[in-house]
GUDRENNU-228257 format. One record per residue: z, y, x of N, C-alpha, C in turn. Coordinates in steps of 0.02 Angstrom, whole numbers, plus 50000, padded with zeros to 5 digits. Layout:
N
nz/ny/nx/caz/cay/cax/cz/cy/cx
Z/Y/X/Z/Y/X/Z/Y/X
...
***
This chain:
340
nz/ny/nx/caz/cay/cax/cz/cy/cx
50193/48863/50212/50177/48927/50243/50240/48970/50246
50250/48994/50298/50301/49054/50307/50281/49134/50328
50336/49171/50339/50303/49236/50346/50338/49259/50404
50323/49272/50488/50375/49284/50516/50390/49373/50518
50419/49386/50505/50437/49472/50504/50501/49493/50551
50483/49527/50566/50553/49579/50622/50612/49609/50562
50643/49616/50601/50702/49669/50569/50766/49639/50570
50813/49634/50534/50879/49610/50523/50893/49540/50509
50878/49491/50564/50886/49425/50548/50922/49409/50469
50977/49413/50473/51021/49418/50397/50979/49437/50339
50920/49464/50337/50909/49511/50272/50853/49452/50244
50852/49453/50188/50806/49392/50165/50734/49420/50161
50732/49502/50164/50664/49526/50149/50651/49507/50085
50670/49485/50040/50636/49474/49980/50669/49542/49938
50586/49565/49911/50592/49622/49870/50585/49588/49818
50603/49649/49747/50594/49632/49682/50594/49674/49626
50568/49646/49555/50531/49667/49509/50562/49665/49442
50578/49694/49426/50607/49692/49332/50563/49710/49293
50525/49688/49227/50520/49723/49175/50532/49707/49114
50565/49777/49082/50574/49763/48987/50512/49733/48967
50494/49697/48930/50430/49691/48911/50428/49710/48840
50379/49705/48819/50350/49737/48726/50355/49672/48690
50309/49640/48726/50304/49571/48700/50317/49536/48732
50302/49444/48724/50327/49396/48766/50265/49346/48786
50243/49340/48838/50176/49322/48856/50188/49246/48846
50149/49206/48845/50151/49153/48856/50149/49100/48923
50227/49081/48936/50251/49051/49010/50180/49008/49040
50142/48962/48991/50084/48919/49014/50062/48983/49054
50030/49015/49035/49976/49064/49057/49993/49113/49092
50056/49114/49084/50094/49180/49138/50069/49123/49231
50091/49057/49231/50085/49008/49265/50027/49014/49299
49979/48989/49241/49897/48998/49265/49882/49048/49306
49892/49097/49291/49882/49155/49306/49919/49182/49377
49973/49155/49397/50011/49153/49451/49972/49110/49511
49948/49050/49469/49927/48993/49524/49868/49034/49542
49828/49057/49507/49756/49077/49518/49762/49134/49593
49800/49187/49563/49823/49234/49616/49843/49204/49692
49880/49150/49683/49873/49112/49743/49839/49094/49772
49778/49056/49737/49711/49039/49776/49669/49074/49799
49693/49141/49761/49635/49205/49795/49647/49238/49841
49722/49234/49843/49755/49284/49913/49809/49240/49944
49796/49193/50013/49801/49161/50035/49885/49194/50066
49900/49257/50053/49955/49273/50085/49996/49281/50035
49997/49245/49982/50048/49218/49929/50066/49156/49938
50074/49137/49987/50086/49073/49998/50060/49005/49951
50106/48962/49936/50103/48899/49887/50107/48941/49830
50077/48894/49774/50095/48936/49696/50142/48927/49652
50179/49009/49643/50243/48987/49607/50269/48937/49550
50314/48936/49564/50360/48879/49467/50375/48973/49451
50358/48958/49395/50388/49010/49332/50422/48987/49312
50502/49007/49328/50562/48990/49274/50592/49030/49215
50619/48982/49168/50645/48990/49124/50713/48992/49114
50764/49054/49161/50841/49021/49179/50858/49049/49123
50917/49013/49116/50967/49027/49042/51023/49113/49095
51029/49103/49136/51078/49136/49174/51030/49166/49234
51006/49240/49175/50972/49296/49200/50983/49321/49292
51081/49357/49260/51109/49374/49331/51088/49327/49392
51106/49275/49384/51105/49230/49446/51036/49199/49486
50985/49213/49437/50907/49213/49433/50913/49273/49476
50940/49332/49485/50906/49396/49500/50932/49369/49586
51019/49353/49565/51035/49370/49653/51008/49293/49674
50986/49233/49642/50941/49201/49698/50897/49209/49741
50850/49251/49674/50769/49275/49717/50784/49352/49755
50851/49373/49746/50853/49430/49791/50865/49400/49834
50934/49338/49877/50971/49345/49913/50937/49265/49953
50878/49233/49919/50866/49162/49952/50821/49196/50005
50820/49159/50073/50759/49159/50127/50715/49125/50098
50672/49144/50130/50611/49116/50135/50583/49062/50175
50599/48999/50157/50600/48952/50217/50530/48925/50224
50504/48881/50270/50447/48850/50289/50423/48808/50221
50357/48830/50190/50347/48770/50150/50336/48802/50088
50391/48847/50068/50420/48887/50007/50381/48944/49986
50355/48945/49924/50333/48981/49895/50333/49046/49900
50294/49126/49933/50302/49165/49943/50323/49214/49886
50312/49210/49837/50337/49239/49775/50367/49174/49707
50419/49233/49690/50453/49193/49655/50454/49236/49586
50455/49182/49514/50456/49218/49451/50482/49203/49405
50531/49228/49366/50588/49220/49293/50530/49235/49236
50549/49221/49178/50535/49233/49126/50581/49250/49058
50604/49260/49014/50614/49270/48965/50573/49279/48927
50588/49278/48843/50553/49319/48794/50536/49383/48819
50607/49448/48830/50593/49502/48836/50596/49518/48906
50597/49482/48959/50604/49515/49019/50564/49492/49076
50535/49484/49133/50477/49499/49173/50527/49472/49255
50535/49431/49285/50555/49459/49373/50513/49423/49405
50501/49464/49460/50440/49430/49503/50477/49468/49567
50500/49430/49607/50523/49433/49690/50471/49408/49732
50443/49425/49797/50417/49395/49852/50425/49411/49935
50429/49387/49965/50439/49398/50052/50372/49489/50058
50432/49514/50092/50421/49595/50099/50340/49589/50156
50336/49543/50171/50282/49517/50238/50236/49506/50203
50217/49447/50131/50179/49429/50082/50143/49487/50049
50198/49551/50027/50159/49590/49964/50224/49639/49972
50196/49719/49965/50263/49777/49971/50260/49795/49899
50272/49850/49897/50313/49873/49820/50259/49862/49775
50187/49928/49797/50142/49911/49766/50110/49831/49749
50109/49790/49794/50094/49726/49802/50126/49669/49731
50193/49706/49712/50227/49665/49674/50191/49704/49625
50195/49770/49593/50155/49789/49542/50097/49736/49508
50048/49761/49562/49978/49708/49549/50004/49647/49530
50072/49601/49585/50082/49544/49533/50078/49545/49458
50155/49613/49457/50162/49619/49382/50106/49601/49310
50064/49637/49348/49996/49646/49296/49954/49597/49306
49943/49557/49356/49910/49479/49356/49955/49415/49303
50031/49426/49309/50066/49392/49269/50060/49409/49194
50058/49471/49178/50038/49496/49109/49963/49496/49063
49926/49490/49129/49853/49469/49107/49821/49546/49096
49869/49589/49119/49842/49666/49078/49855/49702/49150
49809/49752/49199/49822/49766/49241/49862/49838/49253
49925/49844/49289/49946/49882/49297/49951/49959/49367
49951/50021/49343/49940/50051/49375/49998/50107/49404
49982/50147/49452/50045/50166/49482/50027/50259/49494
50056/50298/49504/50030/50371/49546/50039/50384/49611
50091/50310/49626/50086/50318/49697/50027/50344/49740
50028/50376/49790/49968/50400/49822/49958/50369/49886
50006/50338/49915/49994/50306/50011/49978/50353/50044
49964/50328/50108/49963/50380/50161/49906/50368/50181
49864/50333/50175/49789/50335/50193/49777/50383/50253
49771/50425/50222/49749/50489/50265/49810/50509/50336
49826/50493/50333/49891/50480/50377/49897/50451/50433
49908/50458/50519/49908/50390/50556/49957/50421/50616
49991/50354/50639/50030/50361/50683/50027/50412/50722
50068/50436/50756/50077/50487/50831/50081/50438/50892
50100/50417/50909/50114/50361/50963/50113/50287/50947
50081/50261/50988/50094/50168/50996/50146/50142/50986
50127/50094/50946/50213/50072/50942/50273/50033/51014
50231/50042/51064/50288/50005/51120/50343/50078/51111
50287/50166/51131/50326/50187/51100/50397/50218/51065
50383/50209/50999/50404/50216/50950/50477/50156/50958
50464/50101/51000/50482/50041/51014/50561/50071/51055
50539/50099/51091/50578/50127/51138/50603/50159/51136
50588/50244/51083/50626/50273/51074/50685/50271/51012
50668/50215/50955/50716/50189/50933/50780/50153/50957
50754/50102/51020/50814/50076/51071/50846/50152/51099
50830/50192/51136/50856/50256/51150/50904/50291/51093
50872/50286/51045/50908/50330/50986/50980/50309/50961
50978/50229/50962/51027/50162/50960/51086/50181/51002
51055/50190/51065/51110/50177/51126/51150/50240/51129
51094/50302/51113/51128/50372/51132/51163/50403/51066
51107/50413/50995/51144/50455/50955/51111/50420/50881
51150/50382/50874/51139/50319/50823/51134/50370/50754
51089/50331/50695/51085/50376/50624/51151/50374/50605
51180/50408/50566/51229/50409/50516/51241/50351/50489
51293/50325/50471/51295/50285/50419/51328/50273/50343
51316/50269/50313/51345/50290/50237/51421/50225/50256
51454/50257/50259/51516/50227/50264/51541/50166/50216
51548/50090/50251/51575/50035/50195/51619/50040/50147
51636/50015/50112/51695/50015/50041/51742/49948/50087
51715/49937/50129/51750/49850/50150/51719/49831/50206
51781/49756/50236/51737/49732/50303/51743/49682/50264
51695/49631/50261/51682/49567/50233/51652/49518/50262
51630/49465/50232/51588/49412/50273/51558/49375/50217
51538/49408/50171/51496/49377/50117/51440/49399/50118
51386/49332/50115/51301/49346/50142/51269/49387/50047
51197/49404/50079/51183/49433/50014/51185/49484/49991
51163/49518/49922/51166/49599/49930/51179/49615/49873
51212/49669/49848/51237/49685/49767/51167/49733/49718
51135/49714/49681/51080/49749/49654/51110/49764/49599
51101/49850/49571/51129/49900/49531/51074/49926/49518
51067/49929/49449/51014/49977/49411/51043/50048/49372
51020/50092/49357/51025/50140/49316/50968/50172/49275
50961/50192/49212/50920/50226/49169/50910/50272/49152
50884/50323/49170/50865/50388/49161/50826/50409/49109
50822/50468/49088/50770/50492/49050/50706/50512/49095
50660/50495/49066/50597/50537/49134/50606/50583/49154
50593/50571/49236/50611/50653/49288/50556/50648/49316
50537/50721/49325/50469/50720/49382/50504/50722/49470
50502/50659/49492/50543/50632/49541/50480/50618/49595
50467/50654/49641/50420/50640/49701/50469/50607/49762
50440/50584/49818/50483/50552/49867/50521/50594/49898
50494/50680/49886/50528/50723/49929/50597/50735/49900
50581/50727/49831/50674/50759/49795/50714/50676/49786
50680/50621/49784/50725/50553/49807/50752/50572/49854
50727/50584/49917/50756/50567/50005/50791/50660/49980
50806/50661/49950/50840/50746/49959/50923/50733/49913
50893/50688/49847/50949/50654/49805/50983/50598/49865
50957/50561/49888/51004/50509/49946/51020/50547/49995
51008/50610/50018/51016/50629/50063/51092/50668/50043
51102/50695/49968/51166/50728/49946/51198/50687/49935
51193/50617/49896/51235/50553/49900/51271/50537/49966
51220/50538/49994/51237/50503/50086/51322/50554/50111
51305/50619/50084/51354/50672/50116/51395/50691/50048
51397/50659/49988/51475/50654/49962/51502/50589/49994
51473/50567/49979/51491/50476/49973/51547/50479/50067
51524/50514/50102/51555/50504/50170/51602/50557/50161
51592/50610/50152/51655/50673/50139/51706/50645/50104
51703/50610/50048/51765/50576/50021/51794/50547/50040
51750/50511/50094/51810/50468/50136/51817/50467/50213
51810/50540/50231/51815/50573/50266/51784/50557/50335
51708/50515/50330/51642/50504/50386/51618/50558/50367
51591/50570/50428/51541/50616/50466/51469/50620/50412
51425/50651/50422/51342/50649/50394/51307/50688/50424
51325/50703/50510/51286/50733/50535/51211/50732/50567
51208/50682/50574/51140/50636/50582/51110/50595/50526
51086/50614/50497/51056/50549/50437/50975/50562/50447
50952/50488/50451/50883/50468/50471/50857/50425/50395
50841/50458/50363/50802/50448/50294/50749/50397/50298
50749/50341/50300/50668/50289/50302/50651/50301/50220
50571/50309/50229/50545/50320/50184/50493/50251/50166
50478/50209/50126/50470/50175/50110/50386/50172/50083
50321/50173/50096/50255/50199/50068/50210/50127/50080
50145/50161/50058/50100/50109/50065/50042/50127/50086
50007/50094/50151/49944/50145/50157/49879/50159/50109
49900/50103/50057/49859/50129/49988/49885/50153/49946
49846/50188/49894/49883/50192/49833/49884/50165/49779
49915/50173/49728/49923/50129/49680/49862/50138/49608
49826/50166/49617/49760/50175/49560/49744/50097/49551
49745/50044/49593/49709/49981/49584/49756/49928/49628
49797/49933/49627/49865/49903/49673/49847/49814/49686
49854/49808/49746/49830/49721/49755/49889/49686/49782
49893/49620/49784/49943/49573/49789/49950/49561/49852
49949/49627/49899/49954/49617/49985/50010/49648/50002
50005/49632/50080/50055/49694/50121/50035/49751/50148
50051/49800/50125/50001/49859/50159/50057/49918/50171
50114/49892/50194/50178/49946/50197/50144/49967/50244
50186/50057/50218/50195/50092/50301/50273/50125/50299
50299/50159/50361/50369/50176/50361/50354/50256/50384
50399/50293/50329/50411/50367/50377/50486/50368/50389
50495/50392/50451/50576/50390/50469/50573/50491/50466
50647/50490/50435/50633/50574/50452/50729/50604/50483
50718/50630/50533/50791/50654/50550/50803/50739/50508
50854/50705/50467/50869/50773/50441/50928/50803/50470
50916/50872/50465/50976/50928/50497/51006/50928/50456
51075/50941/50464/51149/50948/50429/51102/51009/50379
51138/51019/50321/51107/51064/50293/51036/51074/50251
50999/51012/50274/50938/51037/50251/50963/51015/50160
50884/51059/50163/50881/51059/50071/50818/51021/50069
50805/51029/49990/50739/50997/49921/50681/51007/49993
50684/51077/50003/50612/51112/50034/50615/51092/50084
50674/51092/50117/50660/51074/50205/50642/51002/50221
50658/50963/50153/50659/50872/50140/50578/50886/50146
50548/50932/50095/50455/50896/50085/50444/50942/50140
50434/50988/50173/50404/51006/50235/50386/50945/50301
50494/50923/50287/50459/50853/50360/50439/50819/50322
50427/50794/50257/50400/50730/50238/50309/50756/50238
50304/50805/50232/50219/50799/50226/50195/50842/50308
50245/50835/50366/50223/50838/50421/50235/50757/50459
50260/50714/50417/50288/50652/50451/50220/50605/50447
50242/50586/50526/50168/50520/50524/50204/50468/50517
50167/50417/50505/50192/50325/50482/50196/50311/50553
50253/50260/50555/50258/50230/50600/50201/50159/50618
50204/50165/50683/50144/50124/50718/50150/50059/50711
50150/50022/50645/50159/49963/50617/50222/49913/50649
50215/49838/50613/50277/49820/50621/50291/49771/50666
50335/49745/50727/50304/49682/50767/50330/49616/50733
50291/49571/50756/50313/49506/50739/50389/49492/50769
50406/49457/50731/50474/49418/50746/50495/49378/50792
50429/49366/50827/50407/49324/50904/50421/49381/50948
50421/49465/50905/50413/49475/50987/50482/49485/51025
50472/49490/51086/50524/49482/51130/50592/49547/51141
50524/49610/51129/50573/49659/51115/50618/49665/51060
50593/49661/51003/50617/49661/50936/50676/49605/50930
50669/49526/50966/50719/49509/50951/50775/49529/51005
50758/49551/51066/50834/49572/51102/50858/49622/51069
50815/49701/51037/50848/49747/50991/50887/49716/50940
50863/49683/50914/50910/49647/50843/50976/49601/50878
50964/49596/50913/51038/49555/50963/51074/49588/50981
51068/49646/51015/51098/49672/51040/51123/49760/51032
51085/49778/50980/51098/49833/50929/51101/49838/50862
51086/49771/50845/51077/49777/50768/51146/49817/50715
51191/49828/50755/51234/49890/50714/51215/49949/50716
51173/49965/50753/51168/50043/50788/51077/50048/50758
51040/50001/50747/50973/50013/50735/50966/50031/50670
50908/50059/50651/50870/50074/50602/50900/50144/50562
50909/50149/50515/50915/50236/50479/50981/50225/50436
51002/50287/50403/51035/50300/50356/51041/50266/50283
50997/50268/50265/50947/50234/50216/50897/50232/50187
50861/50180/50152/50773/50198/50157/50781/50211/50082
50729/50240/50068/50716/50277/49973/50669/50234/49970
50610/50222/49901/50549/50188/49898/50525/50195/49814
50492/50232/49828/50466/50256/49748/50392/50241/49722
50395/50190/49674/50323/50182/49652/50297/50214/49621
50331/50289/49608/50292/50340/49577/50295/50323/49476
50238/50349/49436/50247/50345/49370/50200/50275/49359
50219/50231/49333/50163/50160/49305/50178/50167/49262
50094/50163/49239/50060/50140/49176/50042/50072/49166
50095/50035/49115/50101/49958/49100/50117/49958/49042
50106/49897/49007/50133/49868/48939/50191/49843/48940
50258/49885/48971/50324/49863/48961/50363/49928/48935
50412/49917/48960/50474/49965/48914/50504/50001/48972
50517/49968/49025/50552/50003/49085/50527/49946/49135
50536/49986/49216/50514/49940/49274/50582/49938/49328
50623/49911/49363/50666/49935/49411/50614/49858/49477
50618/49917/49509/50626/49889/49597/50688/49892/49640
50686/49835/49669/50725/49851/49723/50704/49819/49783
50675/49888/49841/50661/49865/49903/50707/49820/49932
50705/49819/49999/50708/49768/50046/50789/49825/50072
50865/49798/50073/50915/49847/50124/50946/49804/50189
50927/49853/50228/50929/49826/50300/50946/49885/50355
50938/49878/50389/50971/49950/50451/51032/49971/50452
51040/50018/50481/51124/50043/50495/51170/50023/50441
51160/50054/50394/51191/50060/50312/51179/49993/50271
51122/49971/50277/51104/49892/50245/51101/49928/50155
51074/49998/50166/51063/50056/50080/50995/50044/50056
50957/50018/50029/50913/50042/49994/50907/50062/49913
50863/50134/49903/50874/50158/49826/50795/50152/49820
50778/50130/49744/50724/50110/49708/50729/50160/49659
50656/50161/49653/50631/50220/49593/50588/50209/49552
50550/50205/49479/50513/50185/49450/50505/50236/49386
50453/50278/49352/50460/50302/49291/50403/50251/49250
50424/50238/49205/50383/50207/49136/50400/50236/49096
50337/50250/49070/50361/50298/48986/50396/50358/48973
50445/50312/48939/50512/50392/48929/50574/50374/48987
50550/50334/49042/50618/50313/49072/50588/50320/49134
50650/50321/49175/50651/50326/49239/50700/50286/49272
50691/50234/49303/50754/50156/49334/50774/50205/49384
50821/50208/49405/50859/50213/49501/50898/50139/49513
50875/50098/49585/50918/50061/49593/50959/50053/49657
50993/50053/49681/51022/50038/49737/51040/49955/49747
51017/49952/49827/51030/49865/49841/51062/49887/49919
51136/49875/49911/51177/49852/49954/51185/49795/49985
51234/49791/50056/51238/49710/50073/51331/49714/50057
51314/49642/50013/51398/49623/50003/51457/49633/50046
51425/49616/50131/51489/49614/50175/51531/49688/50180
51484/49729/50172/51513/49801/50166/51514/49862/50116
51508/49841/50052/51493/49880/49989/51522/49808/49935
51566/49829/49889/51580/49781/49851/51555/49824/49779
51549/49788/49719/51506/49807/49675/51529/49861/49652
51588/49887/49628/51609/49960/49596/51582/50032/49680
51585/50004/49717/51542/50039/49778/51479/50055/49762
51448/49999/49761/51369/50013/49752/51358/50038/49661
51399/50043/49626/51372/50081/49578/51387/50148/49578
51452/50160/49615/51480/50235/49626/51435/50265/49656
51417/50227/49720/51339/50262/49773/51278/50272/49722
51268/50224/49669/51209/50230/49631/51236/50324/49576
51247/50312/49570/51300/50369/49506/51291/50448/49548
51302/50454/49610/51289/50500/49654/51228/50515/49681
51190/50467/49682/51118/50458/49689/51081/50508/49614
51117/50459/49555/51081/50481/49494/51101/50563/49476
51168/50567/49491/51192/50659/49497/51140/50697/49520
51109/50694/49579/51106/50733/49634/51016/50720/49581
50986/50662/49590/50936/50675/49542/50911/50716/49480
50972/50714/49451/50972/50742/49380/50973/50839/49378
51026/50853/49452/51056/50925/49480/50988/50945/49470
50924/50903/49543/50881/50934/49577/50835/50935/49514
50822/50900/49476/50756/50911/49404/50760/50972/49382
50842/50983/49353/50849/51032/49310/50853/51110/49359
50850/51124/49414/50877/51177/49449/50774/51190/49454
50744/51150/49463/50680/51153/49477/50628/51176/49407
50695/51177/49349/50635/51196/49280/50614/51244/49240
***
């Protein structure tokens, strides 16, 4: 079984899952428990191998950076004593989607405050939405957070950071990337006059989180200037975009041929809000793809709060993507405390 999805040929789509754990479950039954999930939700493809790698790092950038080929297991899972990863195709299961894994693998179900957009529905059809993205491409392309490098190495650099708990909603994330976006280019003297924020959601929420796909996307154009307030005004006037096309379709693949420098946003944010789980800490890292190839992850557990950033190698080399993460976490830390 495969998953065909649109977007950035290059990008493997595979999202992913960290957790500290308390305890150390037992691999048999972590297994069981994986296979079972498979048989129930047919859009998990084949049922995973739970591994046991000696060489954590290289476990992470496989299941970040492998495709998803014909045949191949839609989710993939590490183990340790103390640590938790569960990756799967962004088409299979979205942020929330991996959660619910989380807590099917642990045997103990896990929960989220995410809220979705339920209530929420497109403005226009997606031909569309279709169209005025090609328009946006050709005429006045998003911003782009400026490379550290030109390269030709496939794959993407994943950076975590640890916070103390912040009360962090999506509006002061996309407001923290949005001040990152405009040091990070002032220093090296790009523009940030256009930045198109993708917002990362789910049309459910996370009270009972299931092992599906149920993404939705808010794109938001911010004005030079805006602030915290002007960030949640468009975010709680923004409708989801009019779902996603297949990879068959005809439009989608001439856009990706023939704009794929100029398409998609600035960078996307994606926050699972506060989970309640039997671990120690959670980091995600969405899916980075579009102009920038930026995505920043958010997670609070407990007394902690993860930020992660997932770059693509050819143009961000690793002291890059932690500097971008570090400016991310500034601008987080600024907006908590100015708000208390």
């Amino acid at each position: 079984m495969t998953v065909a999805f649109s977007g950035d040929p290059a990008a493997s789509w595979s999202i992913l899952l960290e957790a500290n754990l308390r305890e150390a479950p037992d691999p048999a039954e972590v297994t069981a428990r994986m296979s079972r999930a498979c048989s129930e939700f047919p859009n998990l493809g084949p049922p995973a191998v739970v591994l046991r790698p000696s060489d954590w790092d290289g476990a992470r950038a496989g299941f970040a950076d492998g495709h998803y080929r014909e045949g191949d297991p839609l989710v993939r899972v590490a183990l340790t004593d103390d640590s938790l990863m569960i990756a799967a195709h962004h088409g299979a299961v979205d942020g929330l989607g991996l959660l619910a894994l989380l807590g099917i693998a642990l045997g103990d179900p896990v929960h989220s405050s995410a809220t979705g957009v339920a209530l929420r529905s497109p403005d226009r059809p997606y031909l569309l939405s279709a169209l005025d993205r090609v328009r946006e491409a050709v005429w006045t392309p998003p911003t782009r957070i400026q490379p550290s490098l030109r390269g030709n190495d496939s794959g993407d650099h994943l950076v975590s950071r640890v916070l103390p708990a912040v009360k962090l909603g999506s509006a002061r994330l996309t407001s923290a990337a949005l001040d990152a976006t405009r040091r990070w280019n002032a220093a090296r003297g790009a523009g940030h006059g256009r930045v198109v924020a993708a917002i990362g959601a789910s049309w459910r929420g996370g009270a009972d989180p299931r092992p599906e796909a149920d993404s939705a996307l808010l794109r938001l154009s911010l004005p030079a200037g805006a602030t915290e307030d002007d960030v949640r005004v468009l975010l709680a006037a923004a409708a989801p975009e009019a779902g996603f096309p297949s990879a068959q379709n005809p439009l989608a693949q001439w856009g990706m041929r023939v704009l794929a420098s100029r398409l998609g946003s600035t960078f996307l944010v994606s926050n699972l809000g506060v989970v309640k789980a039997n671990v120690s800490a959670v980091r995600f890292f969405p899916a980075a793809s579009g102009r920038s190839g930026v995505a920043f992850g958010v997670v609070t557990t407990g007394e902690v709060t993860t930020a992660t950033v997932r770059v693509r190698r050819k143009d961000f080399d690793a002291t890059a993507a932690a500097g971008l993460l570090d400016l991310l976490c500034d601008a987080v830390v600024t907006g908590h405390e100015a708000r208390r």
